[in-house]
N, CA and C atoms as a LAMMPS dump frame, in Angstrom:
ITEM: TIMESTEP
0
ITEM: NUMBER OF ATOMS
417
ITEM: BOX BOUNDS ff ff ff
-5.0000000000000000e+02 5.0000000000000000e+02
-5.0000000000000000e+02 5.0000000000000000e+02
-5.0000000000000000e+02 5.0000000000000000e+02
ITEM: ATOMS id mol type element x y z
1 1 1 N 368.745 -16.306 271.286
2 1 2 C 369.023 -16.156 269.928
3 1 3 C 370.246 -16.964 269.538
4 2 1 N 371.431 -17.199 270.048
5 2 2 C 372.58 -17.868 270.093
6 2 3 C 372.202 -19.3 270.208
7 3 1 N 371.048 -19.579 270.301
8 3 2 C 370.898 -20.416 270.649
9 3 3 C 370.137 -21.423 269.296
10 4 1 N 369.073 -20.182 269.21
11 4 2 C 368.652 -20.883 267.478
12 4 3 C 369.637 -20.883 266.425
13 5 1 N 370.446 -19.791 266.848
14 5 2 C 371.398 -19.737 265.247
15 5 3 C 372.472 -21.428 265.478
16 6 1 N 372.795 -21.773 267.02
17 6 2 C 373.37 -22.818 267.157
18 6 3 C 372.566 -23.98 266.483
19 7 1 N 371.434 -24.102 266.738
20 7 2 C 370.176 -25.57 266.215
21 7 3 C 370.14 -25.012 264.504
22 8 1 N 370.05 -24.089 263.904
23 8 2 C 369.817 -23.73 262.654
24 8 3 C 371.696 -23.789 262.037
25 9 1 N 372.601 -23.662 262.363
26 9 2 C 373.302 -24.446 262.206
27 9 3 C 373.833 -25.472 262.018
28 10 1 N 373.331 -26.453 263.047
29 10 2 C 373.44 -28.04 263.585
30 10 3 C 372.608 -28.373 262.61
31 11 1 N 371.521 -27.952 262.243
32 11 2 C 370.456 -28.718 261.399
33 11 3 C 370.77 -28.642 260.031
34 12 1 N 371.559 -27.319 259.437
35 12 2 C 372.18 -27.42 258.463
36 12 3 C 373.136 -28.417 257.96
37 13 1 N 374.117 -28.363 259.244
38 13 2 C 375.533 -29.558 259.012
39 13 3 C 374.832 -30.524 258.827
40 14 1 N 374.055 -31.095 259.45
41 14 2 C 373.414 -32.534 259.46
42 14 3 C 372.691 -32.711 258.19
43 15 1 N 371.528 -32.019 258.257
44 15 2 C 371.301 -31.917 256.264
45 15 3 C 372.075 -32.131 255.547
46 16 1 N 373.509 -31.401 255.036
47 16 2 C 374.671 -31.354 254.418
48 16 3 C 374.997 -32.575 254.426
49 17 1 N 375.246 -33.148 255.471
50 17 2 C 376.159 -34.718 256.109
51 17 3 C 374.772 -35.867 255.402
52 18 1 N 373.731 -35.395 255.516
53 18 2 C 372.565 -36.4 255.142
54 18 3 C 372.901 -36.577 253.598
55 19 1 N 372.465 -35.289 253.061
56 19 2 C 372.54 -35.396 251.613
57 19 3 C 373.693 -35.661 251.313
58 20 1 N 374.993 -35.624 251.633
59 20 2 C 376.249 -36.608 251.371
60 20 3 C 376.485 -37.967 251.26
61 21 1 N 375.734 -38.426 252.359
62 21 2 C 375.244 -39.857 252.416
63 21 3 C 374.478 -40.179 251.769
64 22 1 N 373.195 -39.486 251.375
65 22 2 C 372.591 -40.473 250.594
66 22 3 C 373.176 -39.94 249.348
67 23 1 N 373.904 -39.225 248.81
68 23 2 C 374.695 -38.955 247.469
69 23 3 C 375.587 -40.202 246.994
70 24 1 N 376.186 -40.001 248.249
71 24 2 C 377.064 -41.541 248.413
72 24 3 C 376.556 -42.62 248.145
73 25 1 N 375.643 -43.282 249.309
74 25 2 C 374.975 -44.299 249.105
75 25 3 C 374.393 -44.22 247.715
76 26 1 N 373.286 -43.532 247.024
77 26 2 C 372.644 -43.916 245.76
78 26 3 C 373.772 -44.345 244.882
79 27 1 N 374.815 -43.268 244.48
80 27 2 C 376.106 -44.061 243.658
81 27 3 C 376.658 -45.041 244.011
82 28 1 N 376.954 -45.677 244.958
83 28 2 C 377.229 -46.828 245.232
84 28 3 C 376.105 -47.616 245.206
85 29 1 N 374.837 -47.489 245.155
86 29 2 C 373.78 -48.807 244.368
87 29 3 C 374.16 -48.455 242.846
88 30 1 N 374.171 -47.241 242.377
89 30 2 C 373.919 -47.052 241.347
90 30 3 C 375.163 -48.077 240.138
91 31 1 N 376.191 -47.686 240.649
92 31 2 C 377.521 -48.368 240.397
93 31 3 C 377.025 -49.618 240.704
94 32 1 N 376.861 -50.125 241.617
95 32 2 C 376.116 -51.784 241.782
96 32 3 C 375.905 -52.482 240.922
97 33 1 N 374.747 -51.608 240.478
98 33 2 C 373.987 -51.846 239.448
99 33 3 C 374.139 -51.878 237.925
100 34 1 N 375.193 -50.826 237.609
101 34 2 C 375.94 -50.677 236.731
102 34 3 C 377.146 -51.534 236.058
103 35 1 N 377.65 -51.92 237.383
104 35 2 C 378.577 -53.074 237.278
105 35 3 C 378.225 -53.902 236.868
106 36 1 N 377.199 -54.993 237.753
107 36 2 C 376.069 -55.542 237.467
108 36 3 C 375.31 -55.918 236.118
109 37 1 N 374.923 -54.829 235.353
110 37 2 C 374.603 -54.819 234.034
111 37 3 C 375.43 -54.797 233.067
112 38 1 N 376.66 -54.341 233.597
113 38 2 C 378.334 -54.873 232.507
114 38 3 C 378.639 -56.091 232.763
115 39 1 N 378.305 -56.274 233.656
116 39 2 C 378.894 -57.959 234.069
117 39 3 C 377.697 -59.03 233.167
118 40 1 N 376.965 -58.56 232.994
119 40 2 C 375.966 -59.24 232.714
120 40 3 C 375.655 -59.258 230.955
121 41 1 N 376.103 -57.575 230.609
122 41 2 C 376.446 -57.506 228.975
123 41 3 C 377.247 -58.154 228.76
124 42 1 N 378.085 -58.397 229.683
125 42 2 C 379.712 -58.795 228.885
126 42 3 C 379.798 -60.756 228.995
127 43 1 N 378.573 -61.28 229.951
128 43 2 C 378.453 -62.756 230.048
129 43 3 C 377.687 -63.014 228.818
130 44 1 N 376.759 -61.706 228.121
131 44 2 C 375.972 -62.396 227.476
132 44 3 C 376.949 -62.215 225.721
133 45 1 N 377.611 -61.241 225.614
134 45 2 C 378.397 -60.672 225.011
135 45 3 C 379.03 -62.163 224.708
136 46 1 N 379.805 -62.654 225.508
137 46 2 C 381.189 -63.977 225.47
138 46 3 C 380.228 -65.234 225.151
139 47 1 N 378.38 -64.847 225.744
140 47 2 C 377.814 -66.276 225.295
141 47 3 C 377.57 -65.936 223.848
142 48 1 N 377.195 -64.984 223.166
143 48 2 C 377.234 -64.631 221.933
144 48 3 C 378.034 -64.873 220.64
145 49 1 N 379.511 -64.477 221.594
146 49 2 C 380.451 -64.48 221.018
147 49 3 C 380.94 -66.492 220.449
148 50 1 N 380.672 -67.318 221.731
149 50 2 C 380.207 -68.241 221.453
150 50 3 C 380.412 -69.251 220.706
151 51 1 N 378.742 -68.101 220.443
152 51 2 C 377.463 -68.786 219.771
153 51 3 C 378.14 -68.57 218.321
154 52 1 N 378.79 -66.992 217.997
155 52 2 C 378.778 -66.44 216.462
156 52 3 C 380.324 -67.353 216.368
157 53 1 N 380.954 -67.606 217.45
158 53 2 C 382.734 -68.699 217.293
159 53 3 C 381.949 -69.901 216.7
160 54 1 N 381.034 -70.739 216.813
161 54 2 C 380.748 -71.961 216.911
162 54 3 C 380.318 -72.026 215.921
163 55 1 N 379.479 -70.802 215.206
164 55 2 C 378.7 -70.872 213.645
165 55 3 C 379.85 -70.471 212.694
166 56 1 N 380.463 -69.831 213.04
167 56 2 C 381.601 -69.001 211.998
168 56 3 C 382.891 -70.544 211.892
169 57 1 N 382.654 -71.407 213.035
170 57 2 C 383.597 -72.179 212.554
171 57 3 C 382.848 -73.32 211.642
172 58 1 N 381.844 -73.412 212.475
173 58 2 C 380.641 -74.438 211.107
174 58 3 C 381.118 -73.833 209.781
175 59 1 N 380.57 -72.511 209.476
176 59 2 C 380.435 -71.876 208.378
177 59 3 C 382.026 -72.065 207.768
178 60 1 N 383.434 -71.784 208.378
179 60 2 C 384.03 -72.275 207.989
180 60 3 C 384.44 -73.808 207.314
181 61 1 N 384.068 -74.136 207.794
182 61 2 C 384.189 -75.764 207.991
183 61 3 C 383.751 -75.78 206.563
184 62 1 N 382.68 -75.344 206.806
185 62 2 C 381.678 -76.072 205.09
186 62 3 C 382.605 -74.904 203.963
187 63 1 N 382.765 -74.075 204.008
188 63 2 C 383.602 -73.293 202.965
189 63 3 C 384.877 -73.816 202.342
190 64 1 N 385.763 -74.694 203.633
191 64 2 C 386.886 -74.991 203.373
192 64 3 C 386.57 -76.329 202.395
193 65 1 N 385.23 -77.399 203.288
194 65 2 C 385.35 -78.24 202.442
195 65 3 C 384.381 -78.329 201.02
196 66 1 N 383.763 -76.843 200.751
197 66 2 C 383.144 -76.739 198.998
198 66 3 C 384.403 -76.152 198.491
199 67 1 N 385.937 -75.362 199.074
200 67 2 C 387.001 -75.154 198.267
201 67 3 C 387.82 -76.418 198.17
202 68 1 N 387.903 -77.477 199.297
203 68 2 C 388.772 -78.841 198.656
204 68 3 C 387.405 -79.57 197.061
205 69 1 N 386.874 -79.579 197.336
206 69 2 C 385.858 -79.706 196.35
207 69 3 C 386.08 -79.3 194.857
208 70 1 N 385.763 -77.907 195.133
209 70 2 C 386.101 -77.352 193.883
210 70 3 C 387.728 -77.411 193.698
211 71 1 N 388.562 -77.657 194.394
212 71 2 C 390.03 -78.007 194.066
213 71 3 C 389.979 -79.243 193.466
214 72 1 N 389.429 -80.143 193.887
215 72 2 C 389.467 -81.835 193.154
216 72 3 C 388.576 -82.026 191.597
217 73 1 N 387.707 -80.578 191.638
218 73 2 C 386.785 -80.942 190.685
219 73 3 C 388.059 -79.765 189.528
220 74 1 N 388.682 -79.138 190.014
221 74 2 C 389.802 -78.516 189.207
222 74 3 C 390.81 -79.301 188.78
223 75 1 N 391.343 -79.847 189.625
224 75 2 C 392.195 -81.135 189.275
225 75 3 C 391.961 -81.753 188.242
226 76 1 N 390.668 -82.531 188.147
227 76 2 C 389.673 -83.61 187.45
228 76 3 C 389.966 -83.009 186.665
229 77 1 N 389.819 -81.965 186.134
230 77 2 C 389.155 -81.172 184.929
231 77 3 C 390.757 -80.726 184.045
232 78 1 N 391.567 -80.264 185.141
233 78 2 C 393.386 -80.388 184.652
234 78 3 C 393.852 -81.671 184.147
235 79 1 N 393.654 -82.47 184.879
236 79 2 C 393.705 -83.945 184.216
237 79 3 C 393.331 -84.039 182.518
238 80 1 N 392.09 -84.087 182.848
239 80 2 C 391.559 -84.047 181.43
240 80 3 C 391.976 -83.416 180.745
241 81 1 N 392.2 -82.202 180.428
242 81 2 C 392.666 -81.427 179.621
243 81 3 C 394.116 -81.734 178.72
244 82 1 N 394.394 -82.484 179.849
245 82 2 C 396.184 -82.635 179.805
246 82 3 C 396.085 -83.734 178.402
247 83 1 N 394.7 -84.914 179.233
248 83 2 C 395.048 -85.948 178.35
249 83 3 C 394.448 -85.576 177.019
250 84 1 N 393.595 -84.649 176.693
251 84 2 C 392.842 -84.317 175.589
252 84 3 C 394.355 -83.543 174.8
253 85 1 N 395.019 -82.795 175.418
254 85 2 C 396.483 -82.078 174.917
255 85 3 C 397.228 -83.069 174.365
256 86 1 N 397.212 -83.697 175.321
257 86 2 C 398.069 -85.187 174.795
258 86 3 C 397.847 -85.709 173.45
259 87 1 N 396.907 -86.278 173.307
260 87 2 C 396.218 -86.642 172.531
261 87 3 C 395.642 -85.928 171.055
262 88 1 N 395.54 -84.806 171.218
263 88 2 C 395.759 -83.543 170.261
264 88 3 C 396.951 -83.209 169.798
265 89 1 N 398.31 -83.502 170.654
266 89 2 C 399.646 -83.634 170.355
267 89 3 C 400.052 -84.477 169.241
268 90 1 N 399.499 -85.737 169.514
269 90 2 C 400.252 -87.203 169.268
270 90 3 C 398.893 -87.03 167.714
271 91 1 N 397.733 -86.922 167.412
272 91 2 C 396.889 -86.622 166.237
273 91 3 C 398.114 -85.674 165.188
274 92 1 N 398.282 -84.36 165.874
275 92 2 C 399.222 -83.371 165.714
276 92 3 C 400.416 -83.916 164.987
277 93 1 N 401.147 -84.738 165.589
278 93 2 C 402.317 -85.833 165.205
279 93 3 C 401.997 -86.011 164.122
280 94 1 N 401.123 -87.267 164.099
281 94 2 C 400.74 -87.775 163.333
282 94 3 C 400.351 -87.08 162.236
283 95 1 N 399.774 -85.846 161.684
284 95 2 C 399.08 -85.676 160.766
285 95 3 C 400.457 -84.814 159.954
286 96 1 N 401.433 -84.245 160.834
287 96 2 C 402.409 -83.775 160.579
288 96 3 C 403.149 -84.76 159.674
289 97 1 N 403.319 -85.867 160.267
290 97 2 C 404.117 -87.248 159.261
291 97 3 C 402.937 -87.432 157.902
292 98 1 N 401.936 -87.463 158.437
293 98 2 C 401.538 -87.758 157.126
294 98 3 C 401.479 -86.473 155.979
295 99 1 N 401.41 -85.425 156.269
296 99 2 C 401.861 -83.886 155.668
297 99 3 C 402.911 -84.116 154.975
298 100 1 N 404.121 -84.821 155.458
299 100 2 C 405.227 -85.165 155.297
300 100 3 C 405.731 -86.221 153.885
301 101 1 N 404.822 -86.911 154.446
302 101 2 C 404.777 -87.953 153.071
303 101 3 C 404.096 -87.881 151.862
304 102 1 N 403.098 -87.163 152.068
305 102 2 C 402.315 -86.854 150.709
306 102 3 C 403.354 -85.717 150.283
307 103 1 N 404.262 -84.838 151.122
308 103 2 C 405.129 -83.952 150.179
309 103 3 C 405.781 -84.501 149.389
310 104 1 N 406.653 -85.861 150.215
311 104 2 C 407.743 -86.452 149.665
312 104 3 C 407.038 -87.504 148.075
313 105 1 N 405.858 -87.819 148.339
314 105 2 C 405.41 -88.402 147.519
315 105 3 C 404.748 -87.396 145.879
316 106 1 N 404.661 -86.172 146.391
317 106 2 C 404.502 -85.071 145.59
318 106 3 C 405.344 -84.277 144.651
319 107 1 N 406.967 -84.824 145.611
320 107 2 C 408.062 -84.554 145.047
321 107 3 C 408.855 -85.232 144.134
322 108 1 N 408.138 -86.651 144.523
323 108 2 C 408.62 -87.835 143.898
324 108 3 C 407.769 -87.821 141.801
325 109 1 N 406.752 -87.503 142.195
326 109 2 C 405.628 -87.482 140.722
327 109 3 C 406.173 -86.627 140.102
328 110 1 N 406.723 -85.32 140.653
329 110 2 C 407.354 -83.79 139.981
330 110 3 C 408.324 -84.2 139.161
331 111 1 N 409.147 -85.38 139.92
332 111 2 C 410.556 -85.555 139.513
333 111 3 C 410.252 -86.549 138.294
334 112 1 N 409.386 -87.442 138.376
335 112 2 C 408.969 -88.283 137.239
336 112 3 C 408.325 -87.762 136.248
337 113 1 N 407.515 -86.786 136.273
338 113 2 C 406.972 -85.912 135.529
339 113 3 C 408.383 -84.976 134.403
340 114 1 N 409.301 -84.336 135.78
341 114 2 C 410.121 -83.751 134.544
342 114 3 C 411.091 -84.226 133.912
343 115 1 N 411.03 -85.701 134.43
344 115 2 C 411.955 -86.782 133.766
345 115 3 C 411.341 -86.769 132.195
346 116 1 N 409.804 -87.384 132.319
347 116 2 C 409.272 -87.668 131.278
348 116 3 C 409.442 -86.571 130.133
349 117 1 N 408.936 -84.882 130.82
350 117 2 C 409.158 -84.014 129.886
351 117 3 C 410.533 -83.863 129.071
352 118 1 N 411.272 -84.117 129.874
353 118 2 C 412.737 -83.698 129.475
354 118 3 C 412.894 -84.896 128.512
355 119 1 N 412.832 -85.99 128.648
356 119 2 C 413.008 -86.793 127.628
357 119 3 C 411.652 -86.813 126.512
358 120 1 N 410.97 -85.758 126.505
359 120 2 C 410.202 -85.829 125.522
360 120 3 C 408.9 -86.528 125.284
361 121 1 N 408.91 -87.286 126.269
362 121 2 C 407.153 -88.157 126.08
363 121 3 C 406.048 -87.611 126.578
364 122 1 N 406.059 -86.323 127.631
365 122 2 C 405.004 -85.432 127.883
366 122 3 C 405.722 -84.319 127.62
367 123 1 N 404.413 -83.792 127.204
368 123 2 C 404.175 -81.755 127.488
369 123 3 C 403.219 -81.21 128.372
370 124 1 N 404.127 -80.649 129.268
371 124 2 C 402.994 -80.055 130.324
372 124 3 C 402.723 -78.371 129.712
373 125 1 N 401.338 -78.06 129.953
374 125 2 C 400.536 -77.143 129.184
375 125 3 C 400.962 -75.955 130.487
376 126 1 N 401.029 -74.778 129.755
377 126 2 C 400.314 -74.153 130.67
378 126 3 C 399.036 -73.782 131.751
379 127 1 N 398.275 -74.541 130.815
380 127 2 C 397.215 -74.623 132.273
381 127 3 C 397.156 -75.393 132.736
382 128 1 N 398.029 -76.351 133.007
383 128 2 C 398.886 -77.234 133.912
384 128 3 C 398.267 -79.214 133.446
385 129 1 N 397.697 -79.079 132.428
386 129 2 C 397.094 -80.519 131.391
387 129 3 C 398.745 -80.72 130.538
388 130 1 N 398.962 -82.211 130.918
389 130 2 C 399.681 -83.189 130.192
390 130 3 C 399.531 -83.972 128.896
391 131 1 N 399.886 -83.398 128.258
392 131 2 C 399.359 -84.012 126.554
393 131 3 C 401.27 -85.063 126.284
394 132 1 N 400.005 -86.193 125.976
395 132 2 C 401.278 -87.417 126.079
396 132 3 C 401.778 -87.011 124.607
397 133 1 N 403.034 -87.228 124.265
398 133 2 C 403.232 -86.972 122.868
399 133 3 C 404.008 -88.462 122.373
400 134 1 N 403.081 -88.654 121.368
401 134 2 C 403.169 -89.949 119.898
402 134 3 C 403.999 -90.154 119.269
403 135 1 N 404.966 -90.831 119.635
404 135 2 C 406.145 -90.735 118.844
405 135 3 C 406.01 -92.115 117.357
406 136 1 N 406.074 -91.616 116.446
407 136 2 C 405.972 -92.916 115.353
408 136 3 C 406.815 -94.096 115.915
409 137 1 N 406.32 -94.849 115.281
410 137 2 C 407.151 -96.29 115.918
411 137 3 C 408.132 -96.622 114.845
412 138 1 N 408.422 -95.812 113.75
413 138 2 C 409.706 -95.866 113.119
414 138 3 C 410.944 -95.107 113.275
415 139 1 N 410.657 -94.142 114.386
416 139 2 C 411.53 -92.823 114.7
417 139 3 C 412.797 -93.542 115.575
């Protein structure tokens, strides 16, 4: 009897010691394998990464050069404006001087006008008509 309980023992430990080992062993393929498939996400991951570096700088590329673009076509267009300002300025000037002279020339008729009245050879009406007045040629 000491004798089976010794082999039913022994056969236990060894079972125990088996299934340790292969506990062991499978996690260590398993991890293998695991590694393995990170190593392998992470190559395809960096070829990806790449791939999306190489388009994102294309894609840059062309963005930067439709914003120098639209910067030159802003420019163009500032330009113009400036010279159309300009030019709207100097009209501006100009129409100002001539504003200017038809006053002075407006001021000038007023003054001849109340020359004339005051010395008597027109009457200005109230509703603003000039009646020349006839003086006999014996007066």
């Amino acid at each position: 009897m000491k004798k089976l309980q010794a082999f039913i023992a022994a056969l236990i430990v060894t079972g125990l010691i088996g299934v340790a080992i292969f506990a062991i062993g499978s996690n260590a393929v398993a991890t293998a394998s695991v590694s393995t498939a990170k190593q392998q996400a992470t190559t395809i991951d960096q070829a990806a990464n790449v791939t999306v570096s190489s388009q994102s700088a294309t894609d840059a590329a062309t963005q930067i050069a439709q914003l120098k673009n639209l910067i030159a076509q802003y420019q163009s267009r500032e330009t113009q404006y400036k010279t159309n300002l300009d030019k709207a300025n100097q009209q501006l000037s100009l129409a100002n001087q001539q504003f200017s002279d038809a006053t002075q020339q407006v001021q000038g008729l007023q003054n001849v006008l109340v020359q004339l009245q005051q010395r008597g050879i027109i009457s200005i009406q109230s509703d603003g008509s000039i009646q020349l007045l006839v003086r006999g040629r014996g007066d």
